[in-house]
Biopython code that builds the backbone (N, CA, C, O; Angstrom):
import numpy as np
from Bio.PDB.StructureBuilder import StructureBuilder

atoms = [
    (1, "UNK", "N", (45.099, 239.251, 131.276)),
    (1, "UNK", "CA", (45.704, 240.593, 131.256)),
    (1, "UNK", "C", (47.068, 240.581, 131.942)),
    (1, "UNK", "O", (48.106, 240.943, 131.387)),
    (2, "UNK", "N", (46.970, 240.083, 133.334)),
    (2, "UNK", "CA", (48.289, 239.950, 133.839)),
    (2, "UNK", "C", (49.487, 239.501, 132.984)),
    (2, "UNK", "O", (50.520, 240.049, 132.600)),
    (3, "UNK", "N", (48.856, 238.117, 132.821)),
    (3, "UNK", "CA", (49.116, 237.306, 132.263)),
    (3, "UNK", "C", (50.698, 237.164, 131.058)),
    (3, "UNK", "O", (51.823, 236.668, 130.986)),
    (4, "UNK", "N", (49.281, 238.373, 129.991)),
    (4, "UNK", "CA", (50.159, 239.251, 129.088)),
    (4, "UNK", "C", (51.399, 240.212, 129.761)),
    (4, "UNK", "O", (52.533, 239.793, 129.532)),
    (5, "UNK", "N", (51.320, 241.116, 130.345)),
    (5, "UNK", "CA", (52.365, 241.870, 131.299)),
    (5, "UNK", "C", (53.716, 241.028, 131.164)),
    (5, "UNK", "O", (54.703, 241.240, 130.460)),
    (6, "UNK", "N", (53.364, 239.732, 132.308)),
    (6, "UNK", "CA", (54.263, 238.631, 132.558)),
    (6, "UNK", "C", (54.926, 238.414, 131.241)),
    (6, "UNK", "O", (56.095, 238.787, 131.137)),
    (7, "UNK", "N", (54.453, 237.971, 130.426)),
    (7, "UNK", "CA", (55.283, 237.531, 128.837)),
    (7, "UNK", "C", (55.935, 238.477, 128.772)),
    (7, "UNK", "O", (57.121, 238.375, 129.085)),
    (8, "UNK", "N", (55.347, 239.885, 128.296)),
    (8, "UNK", "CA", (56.098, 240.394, 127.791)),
    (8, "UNK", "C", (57.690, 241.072, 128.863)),
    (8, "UNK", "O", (58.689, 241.601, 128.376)),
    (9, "UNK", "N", (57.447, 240.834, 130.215)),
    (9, "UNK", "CA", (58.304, 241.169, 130.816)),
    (9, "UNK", "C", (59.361, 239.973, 130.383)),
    (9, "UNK", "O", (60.241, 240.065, 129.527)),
    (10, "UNK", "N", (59.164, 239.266, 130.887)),
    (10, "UNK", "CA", (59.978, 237.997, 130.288)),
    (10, "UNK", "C", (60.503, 238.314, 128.913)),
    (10, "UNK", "O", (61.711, 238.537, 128.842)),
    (11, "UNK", "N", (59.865, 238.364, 127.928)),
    (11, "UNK", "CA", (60.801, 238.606, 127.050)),
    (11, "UNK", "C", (61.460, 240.198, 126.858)),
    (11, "UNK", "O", (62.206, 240.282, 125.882)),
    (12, "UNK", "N", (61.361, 240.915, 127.309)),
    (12, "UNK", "CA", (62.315, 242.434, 127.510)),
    (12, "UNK", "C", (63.509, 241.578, 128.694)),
    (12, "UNK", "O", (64.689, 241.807, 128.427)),
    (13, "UNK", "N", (63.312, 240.861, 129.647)),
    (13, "UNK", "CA", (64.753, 240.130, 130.398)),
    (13, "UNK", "C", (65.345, 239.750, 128.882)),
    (13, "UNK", "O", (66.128, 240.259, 128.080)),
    (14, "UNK", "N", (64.840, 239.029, 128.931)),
    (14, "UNK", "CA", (65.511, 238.114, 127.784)),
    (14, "UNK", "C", (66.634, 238.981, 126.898)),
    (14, "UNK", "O", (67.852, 238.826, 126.809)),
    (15, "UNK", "N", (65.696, 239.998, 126.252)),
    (15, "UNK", "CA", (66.889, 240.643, 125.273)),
    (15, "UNK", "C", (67.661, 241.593, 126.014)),
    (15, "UNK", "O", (68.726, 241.951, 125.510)),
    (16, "UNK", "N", (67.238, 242.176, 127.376)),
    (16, "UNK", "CA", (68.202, 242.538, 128.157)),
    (16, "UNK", "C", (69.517, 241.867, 128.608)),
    (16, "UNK", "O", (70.568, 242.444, 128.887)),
    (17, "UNK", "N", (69.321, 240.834, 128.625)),
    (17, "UNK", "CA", (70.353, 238.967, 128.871)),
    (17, "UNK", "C", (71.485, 238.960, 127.621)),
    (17, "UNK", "O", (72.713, 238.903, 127.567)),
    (18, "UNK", "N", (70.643, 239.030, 126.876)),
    (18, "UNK", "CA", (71.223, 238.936, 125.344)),
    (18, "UNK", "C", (72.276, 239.864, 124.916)),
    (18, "UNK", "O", (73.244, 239.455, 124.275)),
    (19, "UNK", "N", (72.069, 241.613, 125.379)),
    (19, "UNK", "CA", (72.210, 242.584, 124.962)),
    (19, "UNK", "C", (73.628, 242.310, 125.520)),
    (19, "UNK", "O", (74.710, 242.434, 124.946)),
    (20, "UNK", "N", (73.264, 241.781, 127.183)),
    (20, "UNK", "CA", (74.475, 241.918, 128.186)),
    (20, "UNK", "C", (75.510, 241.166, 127.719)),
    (20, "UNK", "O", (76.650, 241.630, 127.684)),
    (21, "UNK", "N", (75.167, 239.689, 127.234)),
    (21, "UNK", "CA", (76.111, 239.190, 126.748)),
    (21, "UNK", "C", (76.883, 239.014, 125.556)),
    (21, "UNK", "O", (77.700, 238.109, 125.389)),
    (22, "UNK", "N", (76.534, 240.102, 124.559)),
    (22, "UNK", "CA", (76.884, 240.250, 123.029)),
    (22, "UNK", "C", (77.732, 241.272, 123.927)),
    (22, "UNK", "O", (78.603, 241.390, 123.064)),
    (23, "UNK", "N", (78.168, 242.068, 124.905)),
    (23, "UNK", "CA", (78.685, 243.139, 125.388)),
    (23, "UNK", "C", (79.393, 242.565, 126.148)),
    (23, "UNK", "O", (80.245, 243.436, 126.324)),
    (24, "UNK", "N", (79.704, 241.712, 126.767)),
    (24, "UNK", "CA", (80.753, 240.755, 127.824)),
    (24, "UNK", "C", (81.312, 240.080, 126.236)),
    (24, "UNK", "O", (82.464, 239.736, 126.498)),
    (25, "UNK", "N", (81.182, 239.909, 125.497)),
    (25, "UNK", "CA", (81.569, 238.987, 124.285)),
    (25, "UNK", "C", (82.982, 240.480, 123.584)),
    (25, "UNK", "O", (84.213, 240.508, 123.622)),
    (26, "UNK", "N", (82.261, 241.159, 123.207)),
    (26, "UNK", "CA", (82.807, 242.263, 122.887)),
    (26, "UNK", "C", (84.124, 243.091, 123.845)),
    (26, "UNK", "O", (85.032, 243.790, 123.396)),
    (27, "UNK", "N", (83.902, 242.802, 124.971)),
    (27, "UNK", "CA", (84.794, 243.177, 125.585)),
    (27, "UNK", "C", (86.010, 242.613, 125.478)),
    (27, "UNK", "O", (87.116, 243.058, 125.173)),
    (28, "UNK", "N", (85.453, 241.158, 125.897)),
    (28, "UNK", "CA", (86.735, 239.751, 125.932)),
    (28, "UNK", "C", (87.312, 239.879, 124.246)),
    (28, "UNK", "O", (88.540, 239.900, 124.175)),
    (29, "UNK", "N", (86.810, 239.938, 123.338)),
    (29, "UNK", "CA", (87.584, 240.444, 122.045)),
    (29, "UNK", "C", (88.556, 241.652, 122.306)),
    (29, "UNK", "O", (89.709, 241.521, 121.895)),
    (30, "UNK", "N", (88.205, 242.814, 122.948)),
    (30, "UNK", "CA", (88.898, 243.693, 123.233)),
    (30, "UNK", "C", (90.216, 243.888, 123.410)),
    (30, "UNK", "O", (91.127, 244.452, 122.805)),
    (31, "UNK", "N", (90.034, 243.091, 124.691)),
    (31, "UNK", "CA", (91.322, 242.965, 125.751)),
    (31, "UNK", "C", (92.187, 241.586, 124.979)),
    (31, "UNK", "O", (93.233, 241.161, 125.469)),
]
sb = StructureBuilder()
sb.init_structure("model")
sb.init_model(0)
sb.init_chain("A")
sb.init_seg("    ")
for serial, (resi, resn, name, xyz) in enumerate(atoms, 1):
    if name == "N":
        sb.init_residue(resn, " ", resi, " ")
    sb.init_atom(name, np.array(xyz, "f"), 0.0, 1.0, " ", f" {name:<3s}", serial, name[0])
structure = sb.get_structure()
């Protein structure tokens, strides 16, 4: 049960990580 929790927290970082850096990517195009 935990177990599960753990994964799925891990993967919500993950696309939180992802999100951040398609958005640092986007910026540096910006400027």
């Amino acid at each position: 049960m935990l177990k599960k929790i753990y994964d799925e927290l891990v993967l919500i970082r993950k696309e939180i990580q992802a999100i951040r850096k398609s958005k640092e990517l986007d910026a540096m195009s910006f400027s």
